[in-house]
N, C-alpha and C positions, 0 to 999 in steps of 0.2 A: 900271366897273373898281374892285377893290378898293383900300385906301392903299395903300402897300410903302414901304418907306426903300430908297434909294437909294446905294449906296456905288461910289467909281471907284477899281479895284485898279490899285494904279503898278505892278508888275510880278506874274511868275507867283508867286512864295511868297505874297505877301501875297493872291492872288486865290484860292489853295488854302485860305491860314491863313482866309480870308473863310466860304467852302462850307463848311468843315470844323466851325465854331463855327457852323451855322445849317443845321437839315436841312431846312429849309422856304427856302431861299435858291435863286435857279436864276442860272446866268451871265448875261448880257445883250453880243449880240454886236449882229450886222445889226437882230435883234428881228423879223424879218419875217412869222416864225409866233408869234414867245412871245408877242407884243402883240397881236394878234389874239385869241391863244386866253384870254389875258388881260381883253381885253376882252368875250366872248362867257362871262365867268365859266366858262371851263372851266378855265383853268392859275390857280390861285391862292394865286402866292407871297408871302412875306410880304416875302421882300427880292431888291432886282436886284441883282449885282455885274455891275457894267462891266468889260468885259476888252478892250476894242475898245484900249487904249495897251498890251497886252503885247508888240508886237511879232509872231512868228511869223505872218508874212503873205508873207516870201520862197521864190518858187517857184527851184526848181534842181537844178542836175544830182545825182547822188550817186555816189559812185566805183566803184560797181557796174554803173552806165551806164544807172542808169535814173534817176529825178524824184524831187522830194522837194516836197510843195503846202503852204505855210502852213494849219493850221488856221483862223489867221484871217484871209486870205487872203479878197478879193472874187470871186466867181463871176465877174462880168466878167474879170478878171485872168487866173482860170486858165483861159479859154475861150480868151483871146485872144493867150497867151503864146505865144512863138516856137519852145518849147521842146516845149509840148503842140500847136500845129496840126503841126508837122512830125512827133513821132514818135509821139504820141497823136490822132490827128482823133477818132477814137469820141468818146473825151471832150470835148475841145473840141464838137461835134456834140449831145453828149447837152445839156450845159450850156446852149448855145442854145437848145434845143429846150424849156427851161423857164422858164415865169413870162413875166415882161416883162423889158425893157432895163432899167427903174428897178429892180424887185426883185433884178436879178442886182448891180446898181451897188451894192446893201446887203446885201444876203444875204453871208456867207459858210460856205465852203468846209466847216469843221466842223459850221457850223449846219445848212447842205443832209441832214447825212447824218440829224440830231437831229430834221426835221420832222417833226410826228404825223400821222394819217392825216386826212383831208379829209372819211370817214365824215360827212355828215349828222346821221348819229343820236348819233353822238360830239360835236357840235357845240353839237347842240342839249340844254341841261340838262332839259327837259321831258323827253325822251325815255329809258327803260333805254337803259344803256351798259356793261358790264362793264372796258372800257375808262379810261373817265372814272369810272366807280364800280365798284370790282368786287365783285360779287354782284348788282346791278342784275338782270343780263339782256342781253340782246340784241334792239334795236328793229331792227335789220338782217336779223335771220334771218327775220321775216314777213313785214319790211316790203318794203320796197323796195329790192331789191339788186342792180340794176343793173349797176352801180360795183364789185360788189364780189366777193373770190377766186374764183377756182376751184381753187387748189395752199393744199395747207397749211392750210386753216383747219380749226379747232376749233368746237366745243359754244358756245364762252365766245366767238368772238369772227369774224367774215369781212369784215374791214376791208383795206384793200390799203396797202401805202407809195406816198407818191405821187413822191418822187424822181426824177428823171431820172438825174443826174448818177450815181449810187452805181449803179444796174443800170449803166453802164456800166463802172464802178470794180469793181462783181461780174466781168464780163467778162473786166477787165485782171490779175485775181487783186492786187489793191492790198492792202496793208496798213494798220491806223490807229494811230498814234502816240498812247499815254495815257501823261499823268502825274496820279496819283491824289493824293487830299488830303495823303497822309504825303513826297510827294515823289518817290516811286516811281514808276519810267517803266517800261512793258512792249509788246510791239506787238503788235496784234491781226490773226488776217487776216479780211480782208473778209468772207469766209463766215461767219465766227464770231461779226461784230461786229452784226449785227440778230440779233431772234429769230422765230420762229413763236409766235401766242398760245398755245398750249398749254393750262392752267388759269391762265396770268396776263398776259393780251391787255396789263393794266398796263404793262407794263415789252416797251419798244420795242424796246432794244437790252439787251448784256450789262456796259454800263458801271455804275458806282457810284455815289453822290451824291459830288459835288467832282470826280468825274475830270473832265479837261481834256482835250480834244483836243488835244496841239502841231503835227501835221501828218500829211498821207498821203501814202504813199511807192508807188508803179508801178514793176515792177521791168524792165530791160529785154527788151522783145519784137523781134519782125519782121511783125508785125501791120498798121502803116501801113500798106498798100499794097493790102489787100484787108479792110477795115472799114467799118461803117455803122453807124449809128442811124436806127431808124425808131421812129415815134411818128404812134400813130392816135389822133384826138381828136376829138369831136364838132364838133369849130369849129376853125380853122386856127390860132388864137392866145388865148393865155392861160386855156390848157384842162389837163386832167391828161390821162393817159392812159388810155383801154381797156384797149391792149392799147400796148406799146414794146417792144423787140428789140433788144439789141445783139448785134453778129455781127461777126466779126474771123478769118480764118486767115489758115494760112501755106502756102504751092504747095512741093513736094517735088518738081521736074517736073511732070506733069499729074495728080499725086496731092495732098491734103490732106493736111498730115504735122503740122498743130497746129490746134484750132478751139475758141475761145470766142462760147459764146450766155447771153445771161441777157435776163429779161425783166422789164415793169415790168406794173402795174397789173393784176396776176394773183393776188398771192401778199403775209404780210404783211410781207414784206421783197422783197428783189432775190431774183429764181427763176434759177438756173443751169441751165440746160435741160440736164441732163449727158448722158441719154438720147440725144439730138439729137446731141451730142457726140461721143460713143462712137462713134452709126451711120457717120459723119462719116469720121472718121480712117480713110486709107489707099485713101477715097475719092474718083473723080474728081466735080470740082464740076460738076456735070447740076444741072437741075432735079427730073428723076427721083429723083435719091439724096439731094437737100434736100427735099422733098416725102415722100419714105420716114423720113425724121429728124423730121420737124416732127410727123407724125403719130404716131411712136412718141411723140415727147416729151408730146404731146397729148393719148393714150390713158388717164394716169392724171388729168386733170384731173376734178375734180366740181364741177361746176354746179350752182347754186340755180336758183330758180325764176324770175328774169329775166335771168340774165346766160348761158344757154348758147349765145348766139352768140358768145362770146369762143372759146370751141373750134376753129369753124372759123376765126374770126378770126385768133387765137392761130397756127392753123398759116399760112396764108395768109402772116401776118406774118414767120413766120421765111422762110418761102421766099422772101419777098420782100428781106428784109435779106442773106441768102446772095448772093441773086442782086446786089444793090446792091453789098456789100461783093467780089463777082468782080470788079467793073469801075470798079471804086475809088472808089466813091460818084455814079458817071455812070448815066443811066439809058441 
């Protein structure tokens, strides 16, 4: 690991005034990925700002009748709150569904959405990254891609987000709460807030240097009652995903009259399976007519050269999260 000087921000201005005076400066929350990536010489900042005493860790109602999640708020917390298992489980659900008990104990809530890809070849400095270096290349596109897209990748880069928590938060149509270095707060929606690499795999999300997560806001649904997360991993525990699915509607009588799917370990952000969506609505929940969605949603997928079992997988997955989220997470 490289030096860094180390500064502890007492609250939000001072921790903006901090990023703002150093473009080589990165926050320092849980640290769960930055230390890591830190250590493997791939993130190499010159300075940490501590933000872990600003506060902004309280989950709670909002007068709109949906949630409001501390940015810096523990994963443990927002899994486990009273607030998210009764009218969120998807989320509460996703959140488990990642890392371990200690990592979720320190990770938090802003930092989840901030992790970089888990790519291999992004990992390793030996290897082209256009990622970690852009113009490099890509050691993923010959190499070994298992792991990696089949939606949305480019030329420049086929790395997946490896997220839990945020495909679900794609799902929930959440919001993200920024205040940028000048002070200025704006809210983003979840759709808008990761990107596709396009020509700059670089740049993960659409934020700025100094923006700050202050929190994310779930607006309210009727979702709880017919929602799942599923998550396929080579091993039961402390795996990423192939393939993850969250799935959530709402019954109109014995019609689907509202349906979010998004998916994880597909695509380099949270993949909205909108297709799947569309066929969906106004339809009665069969297997038949999740099976016809999952495929549509499936038909545009492009697979490399080791990972075309995610295809069928991918559909497989949704029909299976459909059918989970019918009977309220019971098999």
């Amino acid at each position: 690991m490289r030096p860094f000087k180390y500064t502890n921000a007492k609250d939000v201005p001072s921790a903006l005034k901090l990023a703002a005076g150093n473009p080589n400066a990165r926050f320092l929350a849980g640290g769960t990925n930055l230390l890591d990536l830190m250590k493997e010489d791939v993130e190499r900042p010159d300075e940490l700002i501590d933000i872990t005493r600003l506060g902004l860790t309280q989950i709670k109602a909002t007068g709109s009748g949906g949630i409001s999640i501390g940015g810096l708020g523990r994963n443990t917390d927002a899994a486990n709150h009273p607030l998210v298992r009764q009218h969120y489980p998807l989320l509460s659900q996703a959140i488990l569904a990642g890392a371990s008990g200690q990592i979720r104990n320190m990770a938090t809530n802003g930092g989840n959405l901030l992790q970089r890809t888990r790519c291999p070849y992004f990992y390793d400095v030996a290897m082209p990254c256009n990622k970690r270096e852009p113009g490099s290349g890509c050691g993923a596109m010959e190499g070994i891609n298992r792991m990696h897209a089949i939606f949305g990748w480019s030329e420049k880069c086929i790395a997946v987000f490896p997220s839990d928590m945020a495909v679900a938060l794609a799902a929930l149509d959440a919001v993200v709460k920024i205040t940028n270095a000048s002070g200025e707060e704006r809210v983003v929606d979840f759709a808008d807030f990761h990107r596709l690499p396009g020509d700059m795999p670089e740049k993960d999300t659409n934020l700025s240097h100094g923006d700050l997560i202050t929190s994310i806001e779930i607006p309210k649904n009727n979702l709880a009652d017919h929602s799942y997360y599923l998550k396929v991993r080579d091993r039961a525990s402390y795996a990423f995903a192939l393939v993850s699915v969250a799935a959530a509607f709402e019954m109109k009588g014995n019609l689907i009259s509202k349906v979010r799917i998004a998916m994880g370990g597909v695509a380099h952000k949270p993949w909205r399976a909108m297709k799947a969506e569309q066929m969906l609505i106004g339809k009665e929940p069969t297997e038949a007519n999740f099976k016809l969605a999952a495929n549509a949603e499936m038909a545009d997928a492009k697979p490399l050269e080791h990972n075309k079992f995610k295809v069928e997988l991918g559909s497989r997955s949704i029909v299976r999260a459909l059918q989970m989220a019918l009977n309220g997470g019971k098999s």
